[in-house]
BAZARO-620684 format. One record per residue (C-alpha): residue number from 1; x, y, z; residue in three letters. Coordinates in steps of 0.001 Angstrom, whole numbers. Layout:
<rs>
resi NUM	px X	py Y	pz Z	resn Ala
...
</rs>
This chain:
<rs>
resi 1	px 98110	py 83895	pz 85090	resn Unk
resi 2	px 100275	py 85698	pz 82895	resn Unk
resi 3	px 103818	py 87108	pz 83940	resn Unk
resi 4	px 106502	py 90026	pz 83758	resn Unk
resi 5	px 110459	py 89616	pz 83889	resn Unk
resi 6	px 111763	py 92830	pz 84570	resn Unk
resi 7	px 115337	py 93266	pz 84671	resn Unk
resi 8	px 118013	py 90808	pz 85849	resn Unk
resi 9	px 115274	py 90211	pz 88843	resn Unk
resi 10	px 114583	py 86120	pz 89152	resn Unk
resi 11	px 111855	py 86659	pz 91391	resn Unk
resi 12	px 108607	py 86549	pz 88204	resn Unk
resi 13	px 105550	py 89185	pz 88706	resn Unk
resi 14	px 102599	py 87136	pz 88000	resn Unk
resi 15	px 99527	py 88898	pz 86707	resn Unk
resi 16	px 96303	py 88007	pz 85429	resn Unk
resi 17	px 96224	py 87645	pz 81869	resn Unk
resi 18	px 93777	py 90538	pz 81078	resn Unk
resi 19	px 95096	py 92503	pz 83811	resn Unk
resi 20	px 98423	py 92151	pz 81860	resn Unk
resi 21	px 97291	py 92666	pz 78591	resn Unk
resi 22	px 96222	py 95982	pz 79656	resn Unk
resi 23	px 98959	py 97080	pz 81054	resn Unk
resi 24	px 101333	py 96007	pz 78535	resn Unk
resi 25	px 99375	py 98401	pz 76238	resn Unk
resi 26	px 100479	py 101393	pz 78679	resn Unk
resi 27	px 103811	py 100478	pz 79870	resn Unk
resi 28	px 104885	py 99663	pz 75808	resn Unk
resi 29	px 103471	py 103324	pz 75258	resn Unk
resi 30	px 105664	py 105242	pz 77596	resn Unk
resi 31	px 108664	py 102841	pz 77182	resn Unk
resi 32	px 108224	py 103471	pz 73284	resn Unk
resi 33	px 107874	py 107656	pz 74315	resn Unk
resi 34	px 111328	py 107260	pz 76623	resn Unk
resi 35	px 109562	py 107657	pz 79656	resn Unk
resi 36	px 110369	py 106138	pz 82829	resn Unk
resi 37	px 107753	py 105422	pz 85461	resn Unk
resi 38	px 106693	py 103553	pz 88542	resn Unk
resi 39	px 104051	py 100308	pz 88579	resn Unk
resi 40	px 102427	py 99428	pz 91996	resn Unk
resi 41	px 100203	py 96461	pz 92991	resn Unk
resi 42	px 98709	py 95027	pz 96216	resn Unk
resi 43	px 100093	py 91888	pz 97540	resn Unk
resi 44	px 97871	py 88746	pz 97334	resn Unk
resi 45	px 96084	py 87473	pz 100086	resn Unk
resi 46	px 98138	py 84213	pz 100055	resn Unk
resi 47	px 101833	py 86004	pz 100075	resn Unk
resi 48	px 102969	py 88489	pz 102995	resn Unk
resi 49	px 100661	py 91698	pz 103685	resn Unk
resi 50	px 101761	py 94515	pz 101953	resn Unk
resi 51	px 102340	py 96344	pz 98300	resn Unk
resi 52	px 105046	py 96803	pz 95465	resn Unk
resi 53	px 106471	py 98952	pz 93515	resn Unk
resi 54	px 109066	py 98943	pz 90544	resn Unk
resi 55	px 110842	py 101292	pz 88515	resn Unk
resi 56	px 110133	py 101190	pz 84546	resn Unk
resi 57	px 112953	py 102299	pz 82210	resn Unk
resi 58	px 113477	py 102003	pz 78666	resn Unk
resi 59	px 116730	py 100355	pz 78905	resn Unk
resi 60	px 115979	py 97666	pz 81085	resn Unk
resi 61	px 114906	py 94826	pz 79812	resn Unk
resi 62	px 111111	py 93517	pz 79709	resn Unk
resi 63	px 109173	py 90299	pz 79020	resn Unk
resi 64	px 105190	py 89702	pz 78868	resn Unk
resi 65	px 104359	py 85895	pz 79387	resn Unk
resi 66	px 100548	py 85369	pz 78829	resn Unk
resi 67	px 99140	py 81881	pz 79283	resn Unk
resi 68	px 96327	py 82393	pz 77135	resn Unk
resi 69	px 96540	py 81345	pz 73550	resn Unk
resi 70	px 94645	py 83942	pz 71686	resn Unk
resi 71	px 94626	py 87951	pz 73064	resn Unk
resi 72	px 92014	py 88983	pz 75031	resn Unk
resi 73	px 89680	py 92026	pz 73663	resn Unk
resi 74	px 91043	py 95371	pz 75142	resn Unk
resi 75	px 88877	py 97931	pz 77192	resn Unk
resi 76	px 89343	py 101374	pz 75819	resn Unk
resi 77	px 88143	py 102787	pz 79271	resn Unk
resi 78	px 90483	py 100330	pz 81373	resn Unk
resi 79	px 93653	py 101048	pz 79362	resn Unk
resi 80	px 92928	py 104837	pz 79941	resn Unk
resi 81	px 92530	py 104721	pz 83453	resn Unk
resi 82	px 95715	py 102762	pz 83259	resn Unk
resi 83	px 97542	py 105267	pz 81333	resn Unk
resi 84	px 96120	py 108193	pz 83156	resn Unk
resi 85	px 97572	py 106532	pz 86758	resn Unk
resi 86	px 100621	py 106347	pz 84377	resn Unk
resi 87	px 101022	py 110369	pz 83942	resn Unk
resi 88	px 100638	py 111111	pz 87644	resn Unk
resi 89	px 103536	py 111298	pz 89779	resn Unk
resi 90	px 102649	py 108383	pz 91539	resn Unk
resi 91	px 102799	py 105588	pz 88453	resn Unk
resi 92	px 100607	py 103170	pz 87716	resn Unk
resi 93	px 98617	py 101776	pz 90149	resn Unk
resi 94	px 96935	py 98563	pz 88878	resn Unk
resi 95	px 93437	py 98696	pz 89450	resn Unk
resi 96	px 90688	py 96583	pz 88483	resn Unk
resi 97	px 88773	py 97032	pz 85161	resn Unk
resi 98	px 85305	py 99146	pz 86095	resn Unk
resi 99	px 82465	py 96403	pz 85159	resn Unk
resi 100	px 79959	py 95624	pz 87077	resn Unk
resi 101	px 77421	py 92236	pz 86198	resn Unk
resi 102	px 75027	py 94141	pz 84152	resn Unk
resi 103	px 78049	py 95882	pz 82071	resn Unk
resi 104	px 77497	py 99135	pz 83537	resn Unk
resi 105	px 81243	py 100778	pz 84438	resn Unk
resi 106	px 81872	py 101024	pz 87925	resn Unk
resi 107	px 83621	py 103905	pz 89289	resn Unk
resi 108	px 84743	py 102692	pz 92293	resn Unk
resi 109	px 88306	py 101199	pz 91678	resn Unk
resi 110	px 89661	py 97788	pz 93015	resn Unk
resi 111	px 92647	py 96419	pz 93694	resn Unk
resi 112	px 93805	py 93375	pz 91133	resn Unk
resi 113	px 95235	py 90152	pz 91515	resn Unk
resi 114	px 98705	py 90147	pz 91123	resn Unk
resi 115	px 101874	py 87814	pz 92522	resn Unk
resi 116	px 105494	py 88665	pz 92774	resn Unk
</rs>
């Protein structure tokens, strides 16, 4: 489970370590353009009911934890959807990467694991 400090905020955002990976490709892109944004998850099933949202801007500070060693190979499809949820005017919203077993994409998207 990988994790985000964003800010001065001491409460952690804990993210699956692919999941993050991903989106650490995106939000470094628009930070690195100037452009601020919004990220939103789903609540896990183990904290209170709900959703979150935060404000990215380039001059608050940001930290990517991974617990993995070595980086994990990047989806060229995933990080797209990522960035395209990115350019709308309602931010990222983290979704799940589009694979089903037989390694067919899936175009239904899913909600993905992710603790604050």
């Amino acid at each position: 489970m990988g994790t985000i400090y964003y800010g001065g905020s001491a409460t952690p955002i804990h993210i699956e370590d692919r999941a993050l990976a991903h989106l650490k490709v995106v939000i470094a892109t628009k930070l690195r353009r100037g452009e601020s944004f919004t990220v939103s998850w789903q609540h896990l099933p183990d904290e209170p009911r709900g959703r979150s949202t935060i404000w990215l801007h380039p001059s608050i500070p940001l930290r990517f934890v991974f617990d993995d060693l070595e980086p994990v190979e990047l989806s060229r499809s995933w990080i797209e959807d990522l960035a395209q949820s990115a350019n709308s005017s309602g931010g990222i919203t983290l979704v799940s990467e589009h694979i089903d077993p037989d390694g067919v994409e899936d175009e239904s998207p899913q909600a993905v694991e992710v603790a604050d």
